[in-house]
MIBA-917592 format. One record per atom (N, C-alpha, C): atom name; residue number from 1; x, y, z. Coordinates in steps of 0.05 Angstrom, whole numbers, plus 5000, padded with zeros to 4 digits. Layout:
   atome   num      X      Y      Z
      CA   NUM      X      Y      Z
...
***
This chain:
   atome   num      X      Y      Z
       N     1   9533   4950   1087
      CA     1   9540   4968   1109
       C     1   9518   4989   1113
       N     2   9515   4994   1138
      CA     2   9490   5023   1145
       C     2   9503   5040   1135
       N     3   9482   5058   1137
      CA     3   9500   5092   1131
       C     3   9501   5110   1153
       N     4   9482   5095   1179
      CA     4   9490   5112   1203
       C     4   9506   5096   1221
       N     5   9502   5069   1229
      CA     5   9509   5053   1239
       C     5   9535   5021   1225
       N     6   9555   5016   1241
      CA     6   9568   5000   1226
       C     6   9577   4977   1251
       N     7   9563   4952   1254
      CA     7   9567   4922   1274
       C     7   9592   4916   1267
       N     8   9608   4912   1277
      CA     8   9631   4895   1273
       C     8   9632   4863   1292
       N     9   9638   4847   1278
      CA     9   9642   4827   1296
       C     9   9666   4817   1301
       N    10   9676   4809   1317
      CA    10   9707   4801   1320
       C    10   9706   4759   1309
       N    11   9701   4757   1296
      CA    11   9699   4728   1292
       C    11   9731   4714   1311
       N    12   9736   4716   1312
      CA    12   9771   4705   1325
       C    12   9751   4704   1348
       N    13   9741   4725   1358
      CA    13   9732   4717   1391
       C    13   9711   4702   1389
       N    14   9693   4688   1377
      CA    14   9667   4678   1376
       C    14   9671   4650   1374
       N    15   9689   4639   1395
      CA    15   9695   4600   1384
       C    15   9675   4587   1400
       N    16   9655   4602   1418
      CA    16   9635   4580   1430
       C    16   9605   4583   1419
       N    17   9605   4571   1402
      CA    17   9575   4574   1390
       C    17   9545   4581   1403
       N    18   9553   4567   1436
      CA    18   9533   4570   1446
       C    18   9526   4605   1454
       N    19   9547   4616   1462
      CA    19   9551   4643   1477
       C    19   9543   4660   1448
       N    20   9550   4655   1423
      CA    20   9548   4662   1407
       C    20   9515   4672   1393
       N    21   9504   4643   1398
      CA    21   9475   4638   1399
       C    21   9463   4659   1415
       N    22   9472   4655   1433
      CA    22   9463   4663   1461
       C    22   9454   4704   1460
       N    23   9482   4715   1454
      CA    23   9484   4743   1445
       C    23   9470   4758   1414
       N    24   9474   4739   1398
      CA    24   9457   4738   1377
       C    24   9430   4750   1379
       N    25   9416   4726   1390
      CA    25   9386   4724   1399
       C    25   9378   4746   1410
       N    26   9389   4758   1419
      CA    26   9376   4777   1437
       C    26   9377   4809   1426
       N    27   9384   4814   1409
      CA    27   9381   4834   1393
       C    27   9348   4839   1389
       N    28   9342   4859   1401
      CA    28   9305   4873   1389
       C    28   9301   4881   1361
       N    29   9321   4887   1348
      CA    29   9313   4893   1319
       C    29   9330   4874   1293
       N    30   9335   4848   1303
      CA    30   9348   4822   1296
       C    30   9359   4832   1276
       N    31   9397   4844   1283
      CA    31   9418   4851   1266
       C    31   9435   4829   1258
       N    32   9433   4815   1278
      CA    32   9452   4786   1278
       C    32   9433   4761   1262
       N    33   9449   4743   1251
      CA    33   9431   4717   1242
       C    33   9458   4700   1244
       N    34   9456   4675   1244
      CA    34   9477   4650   1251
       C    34   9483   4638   1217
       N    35   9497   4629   1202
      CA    35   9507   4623   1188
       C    35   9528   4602   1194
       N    36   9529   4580   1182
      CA    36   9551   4561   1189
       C    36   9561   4563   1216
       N    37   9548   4562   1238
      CA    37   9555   4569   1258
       C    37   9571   4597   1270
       N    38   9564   4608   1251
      CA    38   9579   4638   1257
       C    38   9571   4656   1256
       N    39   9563   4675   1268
      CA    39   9552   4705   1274
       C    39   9564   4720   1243
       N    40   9534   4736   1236
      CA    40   9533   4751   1217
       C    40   9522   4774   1224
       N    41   9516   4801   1218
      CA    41   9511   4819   1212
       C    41   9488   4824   1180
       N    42   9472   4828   1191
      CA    42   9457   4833   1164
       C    42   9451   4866   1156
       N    43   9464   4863   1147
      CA    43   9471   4895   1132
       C    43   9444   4916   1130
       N    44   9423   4892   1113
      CA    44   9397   4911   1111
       C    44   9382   4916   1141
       N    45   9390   4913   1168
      CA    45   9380   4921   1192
       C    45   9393   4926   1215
       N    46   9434   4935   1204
      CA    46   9444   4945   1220
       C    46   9437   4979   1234
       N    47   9417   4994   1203
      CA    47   9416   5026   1219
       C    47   9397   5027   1236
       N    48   9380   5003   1241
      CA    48   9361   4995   1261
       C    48   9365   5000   1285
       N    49   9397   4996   1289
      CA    49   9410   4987   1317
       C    49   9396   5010   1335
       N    50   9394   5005   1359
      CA    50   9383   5025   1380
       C    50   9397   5033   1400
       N    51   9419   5021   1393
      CA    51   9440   5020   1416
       C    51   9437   5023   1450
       N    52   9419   5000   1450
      CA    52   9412   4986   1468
       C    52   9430   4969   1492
       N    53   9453   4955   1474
      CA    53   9474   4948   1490
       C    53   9474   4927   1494
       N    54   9443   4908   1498
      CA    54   9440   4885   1494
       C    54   9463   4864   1489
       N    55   9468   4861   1470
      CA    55   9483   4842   1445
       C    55   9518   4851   1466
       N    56   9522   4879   1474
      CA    56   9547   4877   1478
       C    56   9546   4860   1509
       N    57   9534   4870   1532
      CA    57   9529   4856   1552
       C    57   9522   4832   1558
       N    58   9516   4816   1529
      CA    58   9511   4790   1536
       C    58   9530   4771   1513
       N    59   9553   4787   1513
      CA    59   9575   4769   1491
       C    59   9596   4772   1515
       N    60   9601   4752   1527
      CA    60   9623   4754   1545
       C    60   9658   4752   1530
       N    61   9655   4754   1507
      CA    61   9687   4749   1492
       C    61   9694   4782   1480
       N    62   9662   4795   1484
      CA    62   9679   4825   1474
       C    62   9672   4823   1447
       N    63   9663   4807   1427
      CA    63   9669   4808   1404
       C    63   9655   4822   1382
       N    64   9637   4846   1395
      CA    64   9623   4860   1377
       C    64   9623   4888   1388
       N    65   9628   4896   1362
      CA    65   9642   4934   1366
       C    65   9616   4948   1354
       N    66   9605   4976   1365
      CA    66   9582   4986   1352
       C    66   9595   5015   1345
       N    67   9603   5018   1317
      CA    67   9609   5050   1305
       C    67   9586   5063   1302
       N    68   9578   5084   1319
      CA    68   9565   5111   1301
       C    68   9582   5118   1274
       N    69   9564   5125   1263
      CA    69   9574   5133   1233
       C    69   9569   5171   1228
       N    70   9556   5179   1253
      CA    70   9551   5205   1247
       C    70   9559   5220   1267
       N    71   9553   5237   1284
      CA    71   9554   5257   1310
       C    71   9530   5263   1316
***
């Protein structure tokens, strides 16, 4: 887990691998990696996040939540 930042993924929403792929990829500071066909979070480059928006705008199921961890 970051200590500023915390990815959540909704796995229940993520049943099309392709869209999955798809939102993944496109992260600039590559937080996401694919595993068994399933979206991961890699912990050591979630405080990276830039909150860019990227990843949310191009997951059409909703399935990734971005916590600030600070103010």
């Amino acid at each position: 887990m970051g200590l500023f930042v915390r990815v959540h993924i909704d796995l229940e929403k993520c049943k099309n691998p392709d869209e999955v792929k798809a939102w993944a990829g496109v992260c600039p500071v590559g937080i996401f990696k694919m595993e068994d066909a399933k979206p991961v979070v890699l912990e050591e480059n979630e405080d990276e996040c830039t909150f860019c928006g990227l990843c949310l705008q191009a997951c059409p199921s909703g399935a990734i939540k971005i916590e600030k961890l600070y103010e």
